[in-house]
Backbone bond lengths (Angstrom), bond angles and torsions (degrees), N, CA, C in turn:
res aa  C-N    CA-C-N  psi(-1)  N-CA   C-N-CA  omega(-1)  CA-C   N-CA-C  phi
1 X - - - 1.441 - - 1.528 110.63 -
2 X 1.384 114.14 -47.23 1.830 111.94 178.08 1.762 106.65 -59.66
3 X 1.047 111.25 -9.55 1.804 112.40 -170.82 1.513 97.19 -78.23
4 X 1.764 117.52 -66.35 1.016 113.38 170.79 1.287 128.39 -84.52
5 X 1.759 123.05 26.69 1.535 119.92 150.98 1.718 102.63 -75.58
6 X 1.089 107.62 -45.78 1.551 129.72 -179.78 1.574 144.36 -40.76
7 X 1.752 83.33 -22.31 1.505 124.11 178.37 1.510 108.70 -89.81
8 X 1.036 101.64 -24.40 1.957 109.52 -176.32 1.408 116.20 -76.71
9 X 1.281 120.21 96.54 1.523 114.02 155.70 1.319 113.47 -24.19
10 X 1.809 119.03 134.19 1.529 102.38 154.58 1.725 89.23 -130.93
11 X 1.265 96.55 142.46 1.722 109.73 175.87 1.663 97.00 -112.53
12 X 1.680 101.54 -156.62 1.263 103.73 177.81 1.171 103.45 -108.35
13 X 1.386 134.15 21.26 1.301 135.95 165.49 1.650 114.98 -98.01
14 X 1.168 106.74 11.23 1.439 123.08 -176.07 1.591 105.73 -89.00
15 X 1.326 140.25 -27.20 0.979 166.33 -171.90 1.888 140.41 -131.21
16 X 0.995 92.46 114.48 2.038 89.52 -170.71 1.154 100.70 -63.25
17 X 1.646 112.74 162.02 1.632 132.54 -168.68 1.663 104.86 -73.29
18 X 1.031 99.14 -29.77 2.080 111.31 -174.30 1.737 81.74 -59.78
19 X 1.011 136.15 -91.11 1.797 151.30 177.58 1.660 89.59 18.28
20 X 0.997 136.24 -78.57 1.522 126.88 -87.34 1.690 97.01 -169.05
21 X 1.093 134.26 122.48 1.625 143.18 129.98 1.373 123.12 -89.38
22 X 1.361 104.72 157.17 1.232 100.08 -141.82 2.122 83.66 -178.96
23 X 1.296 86.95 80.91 1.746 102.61 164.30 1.347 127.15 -123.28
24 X 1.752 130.83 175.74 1.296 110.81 169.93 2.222 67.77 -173.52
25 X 1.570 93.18 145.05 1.062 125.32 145.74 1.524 132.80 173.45
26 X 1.315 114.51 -149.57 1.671 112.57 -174.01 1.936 101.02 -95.32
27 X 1.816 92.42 154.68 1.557 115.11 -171.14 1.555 91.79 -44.43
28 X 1.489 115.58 -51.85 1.384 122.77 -145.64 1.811 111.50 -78.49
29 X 1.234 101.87 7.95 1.265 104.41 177.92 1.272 124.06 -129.90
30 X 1.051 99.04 32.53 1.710 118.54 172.34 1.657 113.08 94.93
31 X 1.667 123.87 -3.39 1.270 106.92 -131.83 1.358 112.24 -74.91
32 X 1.342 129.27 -11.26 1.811 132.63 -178.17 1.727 90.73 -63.12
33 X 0.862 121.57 -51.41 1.665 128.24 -154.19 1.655 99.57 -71.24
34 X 1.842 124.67 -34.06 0.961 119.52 -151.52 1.596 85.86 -87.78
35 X 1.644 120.23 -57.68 1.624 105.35 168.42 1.306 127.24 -55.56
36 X 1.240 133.28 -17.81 1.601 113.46 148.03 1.417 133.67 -70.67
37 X 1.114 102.31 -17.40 1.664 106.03 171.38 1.713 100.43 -79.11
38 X 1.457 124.90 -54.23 1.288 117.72 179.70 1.309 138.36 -56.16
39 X 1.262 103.60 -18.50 1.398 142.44 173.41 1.365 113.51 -54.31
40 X 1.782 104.54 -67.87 1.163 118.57 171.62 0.972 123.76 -85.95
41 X 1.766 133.50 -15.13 1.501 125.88 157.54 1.746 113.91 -57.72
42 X 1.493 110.36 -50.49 1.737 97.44 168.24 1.156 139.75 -71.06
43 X 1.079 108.00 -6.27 1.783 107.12 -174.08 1.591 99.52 -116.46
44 X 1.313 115.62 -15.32 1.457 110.41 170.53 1.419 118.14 77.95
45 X 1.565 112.67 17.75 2.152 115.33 -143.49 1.231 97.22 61.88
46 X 1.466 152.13 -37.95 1.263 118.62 -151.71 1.760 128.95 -56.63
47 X 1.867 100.09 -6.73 1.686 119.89 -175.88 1.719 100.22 -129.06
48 X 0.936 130.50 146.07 1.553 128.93 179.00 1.478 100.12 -137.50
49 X 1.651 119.30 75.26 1.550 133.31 166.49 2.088 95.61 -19.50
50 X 1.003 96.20 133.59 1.778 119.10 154.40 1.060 135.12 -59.48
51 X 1.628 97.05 -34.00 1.389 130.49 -166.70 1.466 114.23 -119.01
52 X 1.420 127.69 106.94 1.366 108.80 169.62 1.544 96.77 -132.51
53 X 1.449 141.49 162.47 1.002 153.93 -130.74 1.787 90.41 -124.35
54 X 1.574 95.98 103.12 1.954 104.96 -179.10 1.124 109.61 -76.98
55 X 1.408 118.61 122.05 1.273 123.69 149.27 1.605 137.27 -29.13
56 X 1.328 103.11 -19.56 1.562 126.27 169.23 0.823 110.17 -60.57
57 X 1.593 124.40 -52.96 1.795 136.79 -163.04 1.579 93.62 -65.82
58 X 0.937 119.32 -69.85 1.625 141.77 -161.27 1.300 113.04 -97.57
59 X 1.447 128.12 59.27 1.665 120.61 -177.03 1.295 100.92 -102.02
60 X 1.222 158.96 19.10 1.501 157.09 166.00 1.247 98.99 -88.52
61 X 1.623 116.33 130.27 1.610 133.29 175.36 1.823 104.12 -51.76
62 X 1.285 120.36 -26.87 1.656 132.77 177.56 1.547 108.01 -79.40
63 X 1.372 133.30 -19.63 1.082 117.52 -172.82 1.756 90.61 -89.09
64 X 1.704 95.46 157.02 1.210 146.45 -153.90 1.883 104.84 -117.94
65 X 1.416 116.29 90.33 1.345 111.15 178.29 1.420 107.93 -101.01
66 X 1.419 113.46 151.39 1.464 120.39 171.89 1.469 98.40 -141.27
67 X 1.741 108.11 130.31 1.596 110.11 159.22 1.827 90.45 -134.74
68 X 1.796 77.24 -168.54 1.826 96.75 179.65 1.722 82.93 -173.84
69 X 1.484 110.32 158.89 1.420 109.66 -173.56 2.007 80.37 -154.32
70 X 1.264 112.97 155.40 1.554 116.20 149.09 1.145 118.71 -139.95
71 X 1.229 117.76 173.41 1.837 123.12 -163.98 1.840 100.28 -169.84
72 X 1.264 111.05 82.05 1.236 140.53 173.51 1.462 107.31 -112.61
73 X 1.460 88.90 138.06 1.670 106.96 -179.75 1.987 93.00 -127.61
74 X 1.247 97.79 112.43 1.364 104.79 175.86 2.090 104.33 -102.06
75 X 1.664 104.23 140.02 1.315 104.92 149.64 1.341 127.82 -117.78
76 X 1.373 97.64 139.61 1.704 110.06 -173.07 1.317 114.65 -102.56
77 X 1.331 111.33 145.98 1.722 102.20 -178.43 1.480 121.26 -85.65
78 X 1.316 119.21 13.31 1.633 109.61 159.52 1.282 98.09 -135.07
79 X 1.404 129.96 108.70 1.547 129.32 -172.80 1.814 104.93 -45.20
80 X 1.217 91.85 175.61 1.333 119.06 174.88 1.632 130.65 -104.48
81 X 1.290 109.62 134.29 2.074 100.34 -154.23 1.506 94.29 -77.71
82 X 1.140 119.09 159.27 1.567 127.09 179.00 1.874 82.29 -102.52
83 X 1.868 104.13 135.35 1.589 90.41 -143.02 2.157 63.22 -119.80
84 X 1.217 88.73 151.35 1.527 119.19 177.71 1.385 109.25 -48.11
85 X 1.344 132.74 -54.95 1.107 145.16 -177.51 1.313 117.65 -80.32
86 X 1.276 130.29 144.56 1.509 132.40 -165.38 1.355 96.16 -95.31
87 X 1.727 120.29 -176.74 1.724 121.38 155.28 1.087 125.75 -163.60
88 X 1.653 119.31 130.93 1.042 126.46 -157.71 1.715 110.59 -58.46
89 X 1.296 109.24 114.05 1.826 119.18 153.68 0.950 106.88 -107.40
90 X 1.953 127.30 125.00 1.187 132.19 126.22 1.939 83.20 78.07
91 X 1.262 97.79 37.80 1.660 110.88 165.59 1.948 112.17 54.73
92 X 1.443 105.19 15.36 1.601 114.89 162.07 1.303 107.05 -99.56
93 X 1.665 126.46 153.38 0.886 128.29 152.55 1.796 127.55 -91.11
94 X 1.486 98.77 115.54 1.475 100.90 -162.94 1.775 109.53 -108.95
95 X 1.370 139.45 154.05 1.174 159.06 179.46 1.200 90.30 -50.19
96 X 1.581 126.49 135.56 1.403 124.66 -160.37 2.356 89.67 -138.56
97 X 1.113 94.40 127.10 1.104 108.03 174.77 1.760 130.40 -109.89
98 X 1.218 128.91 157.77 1.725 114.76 172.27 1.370 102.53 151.90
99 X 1.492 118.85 -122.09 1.244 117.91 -149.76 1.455 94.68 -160.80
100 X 1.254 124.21 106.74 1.586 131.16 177.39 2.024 117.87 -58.61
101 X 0.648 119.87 159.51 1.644 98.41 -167.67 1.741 95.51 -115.14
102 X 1.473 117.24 -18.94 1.369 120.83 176.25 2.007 104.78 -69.88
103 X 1.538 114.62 -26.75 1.782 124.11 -156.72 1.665 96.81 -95.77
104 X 1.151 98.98 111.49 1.634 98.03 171.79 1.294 100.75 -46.37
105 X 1.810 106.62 149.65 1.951 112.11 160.24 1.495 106.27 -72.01
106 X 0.789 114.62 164.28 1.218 148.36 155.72 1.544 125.20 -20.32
107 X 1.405 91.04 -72.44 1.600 114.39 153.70 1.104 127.04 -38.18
108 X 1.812 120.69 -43.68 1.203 121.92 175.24 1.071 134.04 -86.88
109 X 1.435 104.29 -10.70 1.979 119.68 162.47 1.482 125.35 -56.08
110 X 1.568 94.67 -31.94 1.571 103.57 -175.92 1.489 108.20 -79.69
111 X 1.601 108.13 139.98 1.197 123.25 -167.47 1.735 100.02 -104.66
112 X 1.752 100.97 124.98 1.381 85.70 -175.56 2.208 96.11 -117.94
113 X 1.719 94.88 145.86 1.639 103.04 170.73 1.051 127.40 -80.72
């Protein structure tokens, strides 16, 4: 399956403008301030990135920042099981979702004539 995820072009037409920021420039031109403002003009708060790009790392008017963040809500046509077991991200334990390998799909319940 990663072979033919792998095979897929993705451009920026792969994705709507609401999705996704996606800036990069120099200390001296505001740029930490301009991705937090953009940040929060698209998502409205409704997403609060993890990640925002510290002014600490990069405080010289010469440094050169680049981010991109996304916040997509995809629907799938056979939901996803809310799976018993939690999983470690970034050393939290978070609500772990997918497909149990012991639970028949979905697909395979249906009886066909």
């Amino acid at each position: 399956m990663v072979t033919a995820l792998n095979r897929h072009a993705f451009t920026k037409d792969s994705i709507d403008d609401s999705s996704y920021v996606a800036l990069a420039g120099f200390v001296k031109d505001n740029i930490h301030e301009k991705i937090r403002s953009a940040v929060d003009a698209k998502f409205n708060g409704s997403f609060k990135p993890r990640l925002l790009p510290d002014p600490g790392l990069t405080p010289r008017p010469q440094d050169f920042v680049a981010y991109a963040c996304l916040h997509k809500t995809l629907g799938f046509p056979v939901p996803f099981e809310r799976l018993d077991e939690a999983l470690a991200f970034e050393g939290v334990q978070v609500c772990a979702f997918g497909f149990k390998a012991i639970k028949p799909r979905k697909s395979q319940c249906i009886r066909k004539s």
